[in-house]
Backbone as ProteinMPNN parsed JSONL, in Angstrom:
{"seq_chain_A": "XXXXXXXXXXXXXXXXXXXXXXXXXXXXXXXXXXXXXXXXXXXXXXXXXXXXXXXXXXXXXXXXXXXXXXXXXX", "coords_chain_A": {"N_chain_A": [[-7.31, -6.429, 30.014], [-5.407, -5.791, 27.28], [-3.97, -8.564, 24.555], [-0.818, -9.229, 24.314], [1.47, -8.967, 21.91], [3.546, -10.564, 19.117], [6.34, -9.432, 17.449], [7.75, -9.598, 14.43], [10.613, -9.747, 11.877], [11.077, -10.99, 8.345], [13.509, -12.794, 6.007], [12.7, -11.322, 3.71], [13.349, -8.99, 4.001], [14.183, -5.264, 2.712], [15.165, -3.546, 3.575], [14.01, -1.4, 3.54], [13.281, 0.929, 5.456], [11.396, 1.905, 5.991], [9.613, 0.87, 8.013], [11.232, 1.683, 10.816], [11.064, 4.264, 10.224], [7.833, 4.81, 10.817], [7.744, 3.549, 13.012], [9.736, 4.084, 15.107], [10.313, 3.714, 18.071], [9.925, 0.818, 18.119], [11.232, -0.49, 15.809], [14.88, -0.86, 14.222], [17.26, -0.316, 11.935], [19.867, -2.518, 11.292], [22.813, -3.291, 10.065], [21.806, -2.524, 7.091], [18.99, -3.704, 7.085], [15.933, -4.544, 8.817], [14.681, -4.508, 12.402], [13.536, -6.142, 14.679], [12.842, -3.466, 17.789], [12.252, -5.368, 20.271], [10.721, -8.374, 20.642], [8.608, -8.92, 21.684], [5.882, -6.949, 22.24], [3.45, -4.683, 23.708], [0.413, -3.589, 22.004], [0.338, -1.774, 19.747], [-0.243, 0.879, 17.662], [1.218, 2.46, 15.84], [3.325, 0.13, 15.495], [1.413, -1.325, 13.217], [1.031, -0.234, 11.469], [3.652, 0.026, 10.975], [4.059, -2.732, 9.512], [2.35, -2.408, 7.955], [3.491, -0.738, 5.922], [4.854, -1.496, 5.164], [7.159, -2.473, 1.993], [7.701, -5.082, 1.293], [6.219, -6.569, 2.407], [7.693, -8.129, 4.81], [7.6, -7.859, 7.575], [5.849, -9.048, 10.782], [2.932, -9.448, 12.675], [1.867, -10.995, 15.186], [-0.766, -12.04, 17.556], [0.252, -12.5, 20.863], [-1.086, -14.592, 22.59], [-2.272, -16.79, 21.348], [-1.283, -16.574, 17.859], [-2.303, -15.47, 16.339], [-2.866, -13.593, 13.768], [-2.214, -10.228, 13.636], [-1.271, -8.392, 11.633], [0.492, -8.069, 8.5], [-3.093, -6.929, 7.6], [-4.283, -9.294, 4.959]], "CA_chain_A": [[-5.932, -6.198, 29.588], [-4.602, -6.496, 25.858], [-3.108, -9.556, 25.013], [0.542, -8.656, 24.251], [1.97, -8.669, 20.276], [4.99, -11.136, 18.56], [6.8, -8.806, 16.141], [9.402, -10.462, 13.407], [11.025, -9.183, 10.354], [12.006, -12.124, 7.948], [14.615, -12.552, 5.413], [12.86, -10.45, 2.559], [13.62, -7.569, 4.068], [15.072, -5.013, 1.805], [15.762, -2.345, 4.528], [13.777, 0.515, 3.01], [13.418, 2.142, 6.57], [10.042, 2.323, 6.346], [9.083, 0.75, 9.538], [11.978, 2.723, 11.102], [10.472, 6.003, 10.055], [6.624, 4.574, 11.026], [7.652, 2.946, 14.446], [11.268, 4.273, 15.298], [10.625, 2.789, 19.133], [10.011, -0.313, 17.799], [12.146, -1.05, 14.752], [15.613, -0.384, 13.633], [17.779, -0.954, 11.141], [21.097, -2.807, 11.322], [23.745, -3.897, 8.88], [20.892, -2.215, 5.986], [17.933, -4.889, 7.298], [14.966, -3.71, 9.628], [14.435, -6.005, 13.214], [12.223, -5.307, 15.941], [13.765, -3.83, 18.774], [11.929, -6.006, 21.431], [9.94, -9.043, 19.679], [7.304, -8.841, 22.271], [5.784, -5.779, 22.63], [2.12, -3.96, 24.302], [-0.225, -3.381, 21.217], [0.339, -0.202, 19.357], [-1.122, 1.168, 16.449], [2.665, 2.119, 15.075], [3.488, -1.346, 14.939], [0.321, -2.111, 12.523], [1.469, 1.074, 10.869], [5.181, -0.245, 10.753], [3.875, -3.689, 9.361], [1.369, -2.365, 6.089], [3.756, 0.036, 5.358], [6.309, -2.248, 4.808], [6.604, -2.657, 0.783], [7.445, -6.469, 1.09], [5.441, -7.538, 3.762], [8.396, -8.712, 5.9], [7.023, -7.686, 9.036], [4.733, -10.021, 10.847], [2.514, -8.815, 13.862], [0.536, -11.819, 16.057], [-0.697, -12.575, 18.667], [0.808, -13.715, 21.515], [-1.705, -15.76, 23.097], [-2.949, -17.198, 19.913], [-0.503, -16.718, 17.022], [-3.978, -15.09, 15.279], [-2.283, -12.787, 12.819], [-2.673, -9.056, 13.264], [-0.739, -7.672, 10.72], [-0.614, -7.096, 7.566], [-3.628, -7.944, 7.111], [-4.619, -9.536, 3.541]], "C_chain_A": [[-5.755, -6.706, 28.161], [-3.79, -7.409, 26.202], [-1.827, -8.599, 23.566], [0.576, -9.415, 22.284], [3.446, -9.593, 20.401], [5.553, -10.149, 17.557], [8.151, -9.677, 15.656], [9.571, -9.668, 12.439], [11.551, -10.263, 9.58], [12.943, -11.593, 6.638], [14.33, -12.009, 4.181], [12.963, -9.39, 2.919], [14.47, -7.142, 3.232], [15.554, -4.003, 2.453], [15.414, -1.122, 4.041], [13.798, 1.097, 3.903], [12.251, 2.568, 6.721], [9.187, 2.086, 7.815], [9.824, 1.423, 10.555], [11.449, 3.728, 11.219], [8.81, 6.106, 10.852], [6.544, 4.43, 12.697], [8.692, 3.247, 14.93], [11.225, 3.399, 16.916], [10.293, 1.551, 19.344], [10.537, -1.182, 16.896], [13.449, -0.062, 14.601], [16.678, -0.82, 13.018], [19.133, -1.055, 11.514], [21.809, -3.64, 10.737], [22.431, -4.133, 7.681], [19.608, -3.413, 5.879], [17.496, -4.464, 8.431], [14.991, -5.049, 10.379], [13.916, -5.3, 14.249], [13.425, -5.028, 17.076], [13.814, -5.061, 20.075], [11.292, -7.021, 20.281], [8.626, -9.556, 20.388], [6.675, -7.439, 22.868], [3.538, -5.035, 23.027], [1.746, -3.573, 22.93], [0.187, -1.712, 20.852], [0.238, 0.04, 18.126], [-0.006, 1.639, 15.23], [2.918, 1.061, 14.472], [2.527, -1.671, 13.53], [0.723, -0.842, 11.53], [2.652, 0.38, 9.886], [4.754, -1.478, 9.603], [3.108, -3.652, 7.984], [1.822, -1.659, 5.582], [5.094, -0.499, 4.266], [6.203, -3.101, 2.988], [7.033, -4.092, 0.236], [6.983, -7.291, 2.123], [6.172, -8.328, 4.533], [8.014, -8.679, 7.147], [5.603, -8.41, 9.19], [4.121, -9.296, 12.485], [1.674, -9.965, 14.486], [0.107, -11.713, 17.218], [0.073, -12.965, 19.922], [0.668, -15.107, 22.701], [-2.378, -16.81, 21.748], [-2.384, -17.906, 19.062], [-1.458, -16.259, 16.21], [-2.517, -13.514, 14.781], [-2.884, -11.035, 12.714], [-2.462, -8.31, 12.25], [0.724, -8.409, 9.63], [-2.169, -7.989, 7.414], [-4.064, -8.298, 5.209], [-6.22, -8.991, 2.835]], "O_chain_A": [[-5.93, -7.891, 27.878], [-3.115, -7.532, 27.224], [-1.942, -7.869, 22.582], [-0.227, -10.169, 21.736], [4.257, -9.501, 21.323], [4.858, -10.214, 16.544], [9.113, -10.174, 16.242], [8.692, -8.868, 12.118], [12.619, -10.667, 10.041], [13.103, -10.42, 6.299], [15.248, -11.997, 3.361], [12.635, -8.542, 2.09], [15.38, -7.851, 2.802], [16.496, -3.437, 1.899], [16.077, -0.085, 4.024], [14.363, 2.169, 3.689], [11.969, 3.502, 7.472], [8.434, 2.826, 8.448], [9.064, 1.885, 11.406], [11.294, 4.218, 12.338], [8.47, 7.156, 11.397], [5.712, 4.925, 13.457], [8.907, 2.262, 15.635], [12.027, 2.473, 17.039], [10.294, 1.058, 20.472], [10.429, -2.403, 17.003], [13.36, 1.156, 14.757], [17.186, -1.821, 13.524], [19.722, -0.081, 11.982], [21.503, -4.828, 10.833], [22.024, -5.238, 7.322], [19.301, -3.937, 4.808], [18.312, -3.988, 9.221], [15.155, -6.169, 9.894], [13.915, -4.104, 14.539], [14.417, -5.708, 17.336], [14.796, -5.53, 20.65], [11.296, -6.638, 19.111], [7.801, -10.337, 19.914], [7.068, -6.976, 23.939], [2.633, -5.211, 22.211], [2.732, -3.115, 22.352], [0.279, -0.754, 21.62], [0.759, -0.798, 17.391], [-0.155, 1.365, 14.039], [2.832, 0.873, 13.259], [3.112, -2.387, 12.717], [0.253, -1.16, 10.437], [2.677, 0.221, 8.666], [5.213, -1.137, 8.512], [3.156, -4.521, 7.114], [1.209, -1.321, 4.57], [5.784, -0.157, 3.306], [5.437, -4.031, 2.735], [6.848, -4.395, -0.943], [7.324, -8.399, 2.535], [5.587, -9.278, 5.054], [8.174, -9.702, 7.812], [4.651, -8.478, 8.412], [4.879, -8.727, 13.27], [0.488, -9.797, 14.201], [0.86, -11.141, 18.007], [0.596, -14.072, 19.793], [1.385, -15.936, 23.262], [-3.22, -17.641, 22.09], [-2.465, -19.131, 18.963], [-1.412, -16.797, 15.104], [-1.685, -12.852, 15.401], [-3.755, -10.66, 11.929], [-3.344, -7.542, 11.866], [1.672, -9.077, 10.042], [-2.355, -9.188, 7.206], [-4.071, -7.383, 4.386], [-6.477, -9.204, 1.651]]}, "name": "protein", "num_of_chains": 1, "seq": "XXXXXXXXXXXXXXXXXXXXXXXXXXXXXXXXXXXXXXXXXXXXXXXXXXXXXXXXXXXXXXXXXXXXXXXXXX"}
């Protein structure tokens, strides 16, 4: 079994909508600032999508047995 995913968005978001458009059943934007809908969510290749697409690296993807950093990676 995959181990399960933390998703966050922190406070540089600038609300381009990019993870929106990448992951729509996992992000969406409210009051012009992107937030996960769930913040634990089953591995999905969107998400990691949603997360390098994002043009200030607000979005964080880990682990959630861990905290080992999936995304973005550097």
């Amino acid at each position: 079994m995959s181990d399960r995913w933390l998703v966050s968005v922190d406070q540089n978001c600038i609300g381009s909508g990019m993870c929106a458009g990448a992951a729509p059943e996992h992000f969406e934007l409210m009051d012009g600032y992107a937030r996960p809908i769930k913040d634990e969510v089953d591995p999905d290749e969107a998400v990691i999508d949603a997360a390098e697409s994002c043009p200030v690296e607000a979005i964080l993807v880990k682990l959630a047995s861990t905290g080992e950093v999936v995304a973005p990676k550097e």
